[in-house]
DSSP file (Angstrom, degrees, kcal/mol; ACC not computed):
  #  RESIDUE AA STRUCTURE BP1 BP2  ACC     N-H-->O    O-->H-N    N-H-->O    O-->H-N    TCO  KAPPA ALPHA  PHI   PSI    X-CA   Y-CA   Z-CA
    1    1 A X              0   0    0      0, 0.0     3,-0.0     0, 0.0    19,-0.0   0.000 360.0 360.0 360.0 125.1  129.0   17.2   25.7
    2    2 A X        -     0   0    0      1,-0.1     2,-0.6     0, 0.0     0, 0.0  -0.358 360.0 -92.1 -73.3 163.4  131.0   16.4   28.7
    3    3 A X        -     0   0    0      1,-0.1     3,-0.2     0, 0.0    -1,-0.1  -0.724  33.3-120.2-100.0 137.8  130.7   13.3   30.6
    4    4 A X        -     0   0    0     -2,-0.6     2,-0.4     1,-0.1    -1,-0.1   0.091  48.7 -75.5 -38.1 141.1  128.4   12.9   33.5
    5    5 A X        -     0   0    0      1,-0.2    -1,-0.1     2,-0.0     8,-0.1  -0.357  28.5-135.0 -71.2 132.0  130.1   11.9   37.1
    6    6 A X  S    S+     0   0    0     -2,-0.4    -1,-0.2     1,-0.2     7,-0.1   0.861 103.5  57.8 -56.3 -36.9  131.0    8.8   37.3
    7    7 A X  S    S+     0   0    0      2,-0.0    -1,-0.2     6,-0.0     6,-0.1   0.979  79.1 123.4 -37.0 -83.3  129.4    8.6   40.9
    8    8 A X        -     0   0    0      4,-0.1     2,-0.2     1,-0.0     3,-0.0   0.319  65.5-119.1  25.4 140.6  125.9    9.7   39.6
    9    9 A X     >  -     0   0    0      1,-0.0     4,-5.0     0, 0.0     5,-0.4  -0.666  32.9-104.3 -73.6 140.5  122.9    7.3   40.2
   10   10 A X  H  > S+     0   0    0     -2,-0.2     4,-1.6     2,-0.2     5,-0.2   0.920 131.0  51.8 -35.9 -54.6  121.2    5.8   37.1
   11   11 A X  H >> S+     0   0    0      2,-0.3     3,-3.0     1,-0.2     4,-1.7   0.923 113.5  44.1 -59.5 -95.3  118.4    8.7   38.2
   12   12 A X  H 3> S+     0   0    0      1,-0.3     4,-0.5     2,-0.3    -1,-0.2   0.474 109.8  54.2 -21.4 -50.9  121.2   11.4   38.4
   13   13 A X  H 3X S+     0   0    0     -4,-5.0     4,-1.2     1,-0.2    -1,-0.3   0.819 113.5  42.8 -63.9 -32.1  122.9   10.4   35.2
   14   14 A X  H <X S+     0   0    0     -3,-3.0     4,-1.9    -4,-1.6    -2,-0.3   0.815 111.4  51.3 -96.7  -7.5  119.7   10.7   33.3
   15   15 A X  H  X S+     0   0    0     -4,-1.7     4,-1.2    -5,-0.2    -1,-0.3   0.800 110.2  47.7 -88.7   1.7  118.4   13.8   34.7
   16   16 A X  H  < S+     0   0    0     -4,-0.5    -1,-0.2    -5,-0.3    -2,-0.2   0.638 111.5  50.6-101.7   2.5  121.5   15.6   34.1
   17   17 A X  H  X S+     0   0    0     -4,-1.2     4,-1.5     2,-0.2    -3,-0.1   0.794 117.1  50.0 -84.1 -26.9  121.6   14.2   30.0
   18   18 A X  H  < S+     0   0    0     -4,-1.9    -2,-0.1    -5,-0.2    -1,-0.1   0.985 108.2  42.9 -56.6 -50.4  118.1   15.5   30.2
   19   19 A X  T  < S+     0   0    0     -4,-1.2    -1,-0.2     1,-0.2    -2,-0.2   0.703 110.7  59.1 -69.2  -8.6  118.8   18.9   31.6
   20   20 A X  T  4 S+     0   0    0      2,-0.1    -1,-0.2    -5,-0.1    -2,-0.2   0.961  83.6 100.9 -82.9 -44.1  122.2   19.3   28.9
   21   21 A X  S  < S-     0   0    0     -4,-1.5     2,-0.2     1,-0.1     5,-0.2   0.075  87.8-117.0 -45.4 109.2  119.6   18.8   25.9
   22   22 A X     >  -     0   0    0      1,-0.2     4,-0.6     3,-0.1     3,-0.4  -0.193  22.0-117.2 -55.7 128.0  118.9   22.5   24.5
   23   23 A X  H >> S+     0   0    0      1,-0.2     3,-1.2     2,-0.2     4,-0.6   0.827 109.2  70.3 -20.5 -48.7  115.3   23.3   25.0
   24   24 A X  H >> S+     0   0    0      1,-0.4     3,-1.1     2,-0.2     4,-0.5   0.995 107.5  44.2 -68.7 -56.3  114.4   23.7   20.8
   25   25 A X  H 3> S+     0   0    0     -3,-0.4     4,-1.1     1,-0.2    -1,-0.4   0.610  77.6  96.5 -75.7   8.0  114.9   19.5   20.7
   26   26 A X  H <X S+     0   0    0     -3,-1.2     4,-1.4    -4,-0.6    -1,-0.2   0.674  84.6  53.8 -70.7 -29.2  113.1   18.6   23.6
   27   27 A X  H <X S+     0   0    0     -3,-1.1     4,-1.5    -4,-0.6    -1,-0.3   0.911 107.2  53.7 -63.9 -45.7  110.1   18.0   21.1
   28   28 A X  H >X S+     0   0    0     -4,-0.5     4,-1.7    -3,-0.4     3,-0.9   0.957 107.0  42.9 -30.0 -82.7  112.1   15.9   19.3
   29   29 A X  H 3X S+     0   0    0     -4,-1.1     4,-3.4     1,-0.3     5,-0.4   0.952 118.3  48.7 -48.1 -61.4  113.2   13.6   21.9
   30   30 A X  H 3X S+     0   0    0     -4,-1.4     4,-2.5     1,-0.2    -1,-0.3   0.962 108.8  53.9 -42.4 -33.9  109.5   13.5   23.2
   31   31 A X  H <X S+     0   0    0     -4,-1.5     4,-1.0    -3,-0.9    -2,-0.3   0.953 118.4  34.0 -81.7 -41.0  108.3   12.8   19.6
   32   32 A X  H  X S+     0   0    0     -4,-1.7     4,-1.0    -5,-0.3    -1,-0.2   0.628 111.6  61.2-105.7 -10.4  111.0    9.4   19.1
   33   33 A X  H  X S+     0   0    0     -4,-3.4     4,-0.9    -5,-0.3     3,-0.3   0.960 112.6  36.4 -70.9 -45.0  110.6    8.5   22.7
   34   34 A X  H  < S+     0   0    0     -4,-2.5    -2,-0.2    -5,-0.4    -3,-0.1   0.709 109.6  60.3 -43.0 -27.4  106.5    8.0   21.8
   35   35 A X  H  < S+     0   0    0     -4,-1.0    -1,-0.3    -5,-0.2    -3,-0.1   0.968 121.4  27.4 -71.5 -49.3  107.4    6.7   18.3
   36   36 A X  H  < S+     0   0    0     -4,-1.0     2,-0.2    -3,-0.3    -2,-0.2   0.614 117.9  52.2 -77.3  -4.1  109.4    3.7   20.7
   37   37 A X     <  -     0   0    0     -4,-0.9     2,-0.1     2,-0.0    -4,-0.0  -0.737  65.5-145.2-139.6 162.5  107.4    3.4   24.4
   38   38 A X        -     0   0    0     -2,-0.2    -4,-0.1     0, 0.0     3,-0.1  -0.604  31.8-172.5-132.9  77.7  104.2    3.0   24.8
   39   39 A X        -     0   0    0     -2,-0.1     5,-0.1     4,-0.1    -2,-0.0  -0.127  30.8 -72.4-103.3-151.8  103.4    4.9   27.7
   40   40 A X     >  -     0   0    0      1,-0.1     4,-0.6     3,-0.1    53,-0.1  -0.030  52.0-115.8 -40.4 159.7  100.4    5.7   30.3
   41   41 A X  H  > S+     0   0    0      1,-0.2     4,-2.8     2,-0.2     3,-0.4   0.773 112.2  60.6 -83.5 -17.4   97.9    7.8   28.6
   42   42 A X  H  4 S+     0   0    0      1,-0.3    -1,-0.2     2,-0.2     4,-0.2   0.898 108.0  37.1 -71.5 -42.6   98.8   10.5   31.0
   43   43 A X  H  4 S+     0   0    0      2,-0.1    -1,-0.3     1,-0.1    -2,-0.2   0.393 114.7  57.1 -82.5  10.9  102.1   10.8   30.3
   44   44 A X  H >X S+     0   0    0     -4,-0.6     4,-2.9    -3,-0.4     3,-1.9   0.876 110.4  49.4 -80.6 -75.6  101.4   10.3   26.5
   45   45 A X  H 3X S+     0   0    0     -4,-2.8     4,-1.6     1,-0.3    -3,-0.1   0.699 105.1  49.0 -38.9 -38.0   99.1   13.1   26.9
   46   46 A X  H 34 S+     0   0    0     -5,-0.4    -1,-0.3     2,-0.2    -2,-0.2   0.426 117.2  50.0-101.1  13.8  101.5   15.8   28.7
   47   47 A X  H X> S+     0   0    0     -3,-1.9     4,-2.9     2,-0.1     3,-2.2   0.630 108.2  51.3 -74.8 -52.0  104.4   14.8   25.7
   48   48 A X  H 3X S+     0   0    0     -4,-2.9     4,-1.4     1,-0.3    -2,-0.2   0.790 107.6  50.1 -61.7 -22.5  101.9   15.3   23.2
   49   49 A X  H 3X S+     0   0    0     -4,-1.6     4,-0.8     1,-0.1    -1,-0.3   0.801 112.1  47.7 -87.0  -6.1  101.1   18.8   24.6
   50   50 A X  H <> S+     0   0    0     -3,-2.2     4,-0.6     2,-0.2     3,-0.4   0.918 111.8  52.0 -74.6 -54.0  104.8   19.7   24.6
   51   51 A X  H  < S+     0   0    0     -4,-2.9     4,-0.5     1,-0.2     3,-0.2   0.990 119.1  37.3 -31.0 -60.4  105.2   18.3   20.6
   52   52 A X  H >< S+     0   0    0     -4,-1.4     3,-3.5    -5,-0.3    -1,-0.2   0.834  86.0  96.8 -71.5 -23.8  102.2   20.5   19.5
   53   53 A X  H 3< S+     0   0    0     -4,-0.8    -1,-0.2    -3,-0.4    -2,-0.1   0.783  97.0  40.8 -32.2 -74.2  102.7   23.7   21.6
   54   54 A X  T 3< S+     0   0    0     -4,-0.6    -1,-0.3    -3,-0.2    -2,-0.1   0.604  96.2  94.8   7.7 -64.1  104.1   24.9   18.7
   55   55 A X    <   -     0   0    0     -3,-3.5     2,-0.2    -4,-0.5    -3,-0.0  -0.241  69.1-129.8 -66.6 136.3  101.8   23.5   16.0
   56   56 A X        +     0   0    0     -2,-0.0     2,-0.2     0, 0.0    -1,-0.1  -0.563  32.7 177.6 -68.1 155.4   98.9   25.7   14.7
   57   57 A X        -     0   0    0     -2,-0.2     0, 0.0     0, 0.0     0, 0.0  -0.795  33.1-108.3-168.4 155.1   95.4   24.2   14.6
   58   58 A X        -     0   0    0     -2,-0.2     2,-0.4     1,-0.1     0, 0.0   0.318  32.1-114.9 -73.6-171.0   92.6   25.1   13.9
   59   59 A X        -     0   0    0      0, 0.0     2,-1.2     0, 0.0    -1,-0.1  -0.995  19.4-150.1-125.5 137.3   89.6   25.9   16.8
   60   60 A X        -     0   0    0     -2,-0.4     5,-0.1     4,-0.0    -2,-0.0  -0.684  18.7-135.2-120.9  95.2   86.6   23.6   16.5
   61   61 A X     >  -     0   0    0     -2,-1.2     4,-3.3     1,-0.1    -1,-0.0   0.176  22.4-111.2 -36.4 153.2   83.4   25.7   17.9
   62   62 A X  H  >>S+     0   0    0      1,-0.3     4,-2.0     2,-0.2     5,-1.0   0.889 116.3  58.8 -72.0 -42.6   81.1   23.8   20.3
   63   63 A X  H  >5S+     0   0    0      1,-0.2     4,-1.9     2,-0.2    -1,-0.3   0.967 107.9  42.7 -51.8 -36.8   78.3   23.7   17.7
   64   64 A X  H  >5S+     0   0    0      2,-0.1     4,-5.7     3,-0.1     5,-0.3   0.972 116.0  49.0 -68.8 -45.7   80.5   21.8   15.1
   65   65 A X  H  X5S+     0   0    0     -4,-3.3     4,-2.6     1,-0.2     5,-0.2   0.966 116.5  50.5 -61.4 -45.1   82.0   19.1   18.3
   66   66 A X  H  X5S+     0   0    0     -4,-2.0     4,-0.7     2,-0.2    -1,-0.2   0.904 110.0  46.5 -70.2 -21.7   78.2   18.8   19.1
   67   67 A X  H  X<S+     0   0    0     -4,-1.9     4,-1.9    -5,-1.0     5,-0.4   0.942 110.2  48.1 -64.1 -44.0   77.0   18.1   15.6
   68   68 A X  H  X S+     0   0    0     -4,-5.7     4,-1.4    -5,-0.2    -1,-0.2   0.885 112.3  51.3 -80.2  -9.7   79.3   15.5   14.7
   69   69 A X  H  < S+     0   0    0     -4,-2.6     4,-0.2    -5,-0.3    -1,-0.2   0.604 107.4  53.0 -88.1   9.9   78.6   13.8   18.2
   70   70 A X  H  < S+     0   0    0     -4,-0.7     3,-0.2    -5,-0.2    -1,-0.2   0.875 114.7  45.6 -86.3 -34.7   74.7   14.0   17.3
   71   71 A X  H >< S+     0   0    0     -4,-1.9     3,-0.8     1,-0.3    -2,-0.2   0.794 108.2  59.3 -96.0 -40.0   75.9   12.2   13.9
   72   72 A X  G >< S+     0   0    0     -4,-1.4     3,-1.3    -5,-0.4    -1,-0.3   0.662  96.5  54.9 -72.7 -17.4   77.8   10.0   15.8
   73   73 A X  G 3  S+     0   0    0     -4,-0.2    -1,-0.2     1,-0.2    -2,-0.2   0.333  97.2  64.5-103.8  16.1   75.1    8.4   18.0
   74   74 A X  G <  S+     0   0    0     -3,-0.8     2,-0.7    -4,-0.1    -1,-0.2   0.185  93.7  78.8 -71.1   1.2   73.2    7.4   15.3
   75   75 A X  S <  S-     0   0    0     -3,-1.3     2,-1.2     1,-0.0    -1,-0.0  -0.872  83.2-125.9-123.3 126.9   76.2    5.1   14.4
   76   76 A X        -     0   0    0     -2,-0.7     3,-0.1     1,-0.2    -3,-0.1  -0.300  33.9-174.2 -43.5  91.0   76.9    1.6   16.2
   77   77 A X        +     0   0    0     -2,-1.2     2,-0.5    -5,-0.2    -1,-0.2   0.835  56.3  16.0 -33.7 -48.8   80.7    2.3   17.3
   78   78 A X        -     0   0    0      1,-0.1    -1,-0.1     5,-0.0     3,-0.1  -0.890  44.2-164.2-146.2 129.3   81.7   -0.8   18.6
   79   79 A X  S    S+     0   0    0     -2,-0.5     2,-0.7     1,-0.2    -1,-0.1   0.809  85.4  51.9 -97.0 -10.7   80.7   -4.0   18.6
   80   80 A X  S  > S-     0   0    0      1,-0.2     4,-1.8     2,-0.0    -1,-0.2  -0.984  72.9-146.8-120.6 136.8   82.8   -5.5   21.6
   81   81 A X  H  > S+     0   0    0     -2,-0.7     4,-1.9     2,-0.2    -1,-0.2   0.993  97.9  44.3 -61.9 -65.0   82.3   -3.2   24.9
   82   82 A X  H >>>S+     0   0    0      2,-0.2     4,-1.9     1,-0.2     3,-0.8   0.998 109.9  56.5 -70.2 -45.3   86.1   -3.8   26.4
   83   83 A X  H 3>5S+     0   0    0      1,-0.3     4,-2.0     2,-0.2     5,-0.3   0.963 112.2  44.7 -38.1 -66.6   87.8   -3.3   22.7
   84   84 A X  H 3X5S+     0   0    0     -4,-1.8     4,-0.5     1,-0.2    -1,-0.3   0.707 116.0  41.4 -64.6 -22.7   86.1    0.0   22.8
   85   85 A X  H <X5S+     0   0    0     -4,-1.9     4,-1.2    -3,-0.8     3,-0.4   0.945 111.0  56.6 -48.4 -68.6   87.0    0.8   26.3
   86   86 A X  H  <5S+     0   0    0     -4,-1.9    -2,-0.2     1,-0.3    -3,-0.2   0.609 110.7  49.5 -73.7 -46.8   90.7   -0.6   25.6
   87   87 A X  H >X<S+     0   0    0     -4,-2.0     3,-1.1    -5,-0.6     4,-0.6   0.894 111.5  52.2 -80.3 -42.9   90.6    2.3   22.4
   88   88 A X  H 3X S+     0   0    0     -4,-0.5     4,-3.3    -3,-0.4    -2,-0.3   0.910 111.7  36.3 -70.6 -33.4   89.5    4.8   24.8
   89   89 A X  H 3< S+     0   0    0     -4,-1.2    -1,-0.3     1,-0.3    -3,-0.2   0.122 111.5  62.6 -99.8  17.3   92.0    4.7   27.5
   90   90 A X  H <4 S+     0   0    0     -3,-1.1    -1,-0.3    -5,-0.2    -2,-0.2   0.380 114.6  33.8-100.2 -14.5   94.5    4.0   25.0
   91   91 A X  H  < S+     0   0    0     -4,-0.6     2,-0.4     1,-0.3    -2,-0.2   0.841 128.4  17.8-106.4 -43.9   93.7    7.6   23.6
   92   92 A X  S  < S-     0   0    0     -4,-3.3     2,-1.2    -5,-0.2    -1,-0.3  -0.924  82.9-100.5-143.9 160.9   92.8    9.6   26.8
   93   93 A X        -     0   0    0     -2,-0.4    -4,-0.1   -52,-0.2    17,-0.1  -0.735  35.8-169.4-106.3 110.1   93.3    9.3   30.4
   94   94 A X        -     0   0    0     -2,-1.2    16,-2.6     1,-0.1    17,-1.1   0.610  33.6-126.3 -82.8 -17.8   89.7    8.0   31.3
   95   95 A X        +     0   0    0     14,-0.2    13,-0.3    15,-0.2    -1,-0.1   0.754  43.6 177.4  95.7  10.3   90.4    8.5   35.1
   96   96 A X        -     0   0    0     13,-0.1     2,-0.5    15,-0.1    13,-0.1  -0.174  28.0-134.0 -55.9 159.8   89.5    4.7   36.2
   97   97 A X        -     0   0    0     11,-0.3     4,-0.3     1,-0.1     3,-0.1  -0.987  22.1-179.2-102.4 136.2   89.8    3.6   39.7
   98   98 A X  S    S+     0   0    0     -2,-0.5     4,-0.2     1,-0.1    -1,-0.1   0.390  86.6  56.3-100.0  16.8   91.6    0.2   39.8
   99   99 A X  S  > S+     0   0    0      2,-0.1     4,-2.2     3,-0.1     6,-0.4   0.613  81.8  94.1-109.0 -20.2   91.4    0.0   43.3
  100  100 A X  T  4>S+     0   0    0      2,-0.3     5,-0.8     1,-0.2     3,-0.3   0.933  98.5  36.5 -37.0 -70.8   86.9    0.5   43.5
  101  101 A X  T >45S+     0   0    0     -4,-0.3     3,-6.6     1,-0.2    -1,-0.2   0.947 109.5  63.4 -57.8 -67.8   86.1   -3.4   43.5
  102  102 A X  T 345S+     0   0    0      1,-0.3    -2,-0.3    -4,-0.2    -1,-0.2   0.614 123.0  20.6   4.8 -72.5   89.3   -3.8   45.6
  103  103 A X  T 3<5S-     0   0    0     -4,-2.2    -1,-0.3    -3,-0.3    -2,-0.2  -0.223 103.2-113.4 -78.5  11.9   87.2   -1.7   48.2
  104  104 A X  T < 5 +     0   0    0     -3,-6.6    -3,-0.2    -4,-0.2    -4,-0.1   0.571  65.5 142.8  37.3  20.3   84.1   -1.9   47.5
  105  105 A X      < -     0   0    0     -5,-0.8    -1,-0.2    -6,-0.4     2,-0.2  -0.594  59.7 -94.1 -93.8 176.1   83.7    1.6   46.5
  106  106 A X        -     0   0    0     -2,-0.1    -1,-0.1     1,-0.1    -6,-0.0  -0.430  49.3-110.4 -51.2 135.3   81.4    3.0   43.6
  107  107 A X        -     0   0    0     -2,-0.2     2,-0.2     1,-0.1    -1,-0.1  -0.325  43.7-175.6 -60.7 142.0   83.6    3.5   40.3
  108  108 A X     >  +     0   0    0    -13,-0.3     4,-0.9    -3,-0.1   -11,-0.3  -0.593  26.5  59.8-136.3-155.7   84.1    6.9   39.5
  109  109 A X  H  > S-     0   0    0     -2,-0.2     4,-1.2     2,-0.2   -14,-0.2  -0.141  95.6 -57.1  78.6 172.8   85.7    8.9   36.7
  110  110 A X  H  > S+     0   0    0    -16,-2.6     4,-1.3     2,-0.2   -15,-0.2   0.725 135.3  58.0 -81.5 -13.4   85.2    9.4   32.9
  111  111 A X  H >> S+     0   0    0    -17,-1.1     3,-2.4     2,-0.2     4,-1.7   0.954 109.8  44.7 -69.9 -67.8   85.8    5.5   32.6
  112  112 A X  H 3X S+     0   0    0     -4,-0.9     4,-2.9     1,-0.4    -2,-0.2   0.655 109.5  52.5 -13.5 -59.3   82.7    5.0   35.0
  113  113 A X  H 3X S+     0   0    0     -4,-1.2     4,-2.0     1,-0.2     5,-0.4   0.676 107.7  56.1 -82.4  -7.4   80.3    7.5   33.4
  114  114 A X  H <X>S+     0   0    0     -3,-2.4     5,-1.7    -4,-1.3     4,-1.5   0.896 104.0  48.3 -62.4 -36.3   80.9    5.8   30.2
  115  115 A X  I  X>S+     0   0    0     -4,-1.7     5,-2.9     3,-0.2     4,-1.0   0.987 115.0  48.3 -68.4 -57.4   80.0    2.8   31.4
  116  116 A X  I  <5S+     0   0    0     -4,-2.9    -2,-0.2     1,-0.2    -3,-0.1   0.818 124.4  25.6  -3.2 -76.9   76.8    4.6   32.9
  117  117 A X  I  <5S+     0   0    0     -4,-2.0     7,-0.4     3,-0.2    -1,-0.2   0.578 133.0  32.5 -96.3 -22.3   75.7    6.5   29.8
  118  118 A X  I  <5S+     0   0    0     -4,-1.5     4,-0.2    -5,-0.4    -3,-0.2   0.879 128.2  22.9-105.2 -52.7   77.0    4.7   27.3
  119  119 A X  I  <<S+     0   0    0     -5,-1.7     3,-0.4    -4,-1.0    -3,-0.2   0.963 134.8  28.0 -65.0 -69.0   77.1    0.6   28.1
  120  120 A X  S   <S+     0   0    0     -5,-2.9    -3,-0.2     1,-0.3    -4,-0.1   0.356 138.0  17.3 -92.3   3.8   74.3    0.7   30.8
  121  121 A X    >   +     0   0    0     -6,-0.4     3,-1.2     0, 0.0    -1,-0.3  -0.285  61.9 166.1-170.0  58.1   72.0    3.5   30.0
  122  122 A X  T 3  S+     0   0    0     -3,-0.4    -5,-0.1     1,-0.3    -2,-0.1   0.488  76.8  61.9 -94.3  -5.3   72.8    4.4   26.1
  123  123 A X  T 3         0   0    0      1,-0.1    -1,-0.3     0, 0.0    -5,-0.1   0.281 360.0 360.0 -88.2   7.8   69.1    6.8   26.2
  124  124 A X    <         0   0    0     -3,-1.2    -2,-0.1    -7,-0.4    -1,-0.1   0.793 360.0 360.0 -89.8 360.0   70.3    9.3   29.0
């Protein structure tokens, strides 16, 4: 691999070690940056879809996803409200605004209607 110019910016030198990596590891490198960083669920999300492109899996029909969530609201989940938030927006990118109090607008997003349907209104 040749070395980078020694001018380069920090920024420059790593997008051009990126752009030298052949295409076939780029899962790799995604797969052991995740193992080490912990990042936003958003960019968590758009590595994990690069890892799996690949990956077979199986397709899970609406009828099955709504059965097990019918089986699943019979069952107390969580017993502390932010711990269970904390789990969700560690897993998916819930969409919060953190700026809503800030501003006095309404909260929006899937963190928002959770709180709705789930916290504040758990029959709708």
């Amino acid at each position: 691999m040749p070395d980078p110019d020694s001018e380069m910016s920090k920024r420059g030198r790593l997008d051009w070690a990126i752009s030298e990596v052949p295409d076939e590891e780029l899962a790799d490198i995604a797969g052991r940056f995740l193992e080490k960083c912990a990042p936003s669920p958003a960019v968590r999300m758009s590595l994990e879809d690069i890892i799996w492109a690949d990956d077979c899996c199986p397709d899970i029909s609406k009828r099955c996803r709504r059965e097990v969530a019918r089986v699943l609201d019979t069952v107390d989940l969580y017993t502390d409200v932010k711990g269970f938030d904390a789990l969700l927006d560690s897993l998916w990118d819930l969409g919060s605004d953190p700026w809503a109090d800030v501003f006095g607008r309404q909260p929006s997003g899937l963190l928002a209607d959770i709180e709705q349907h789930v916290h504040r209104n758990p029959d709708d």
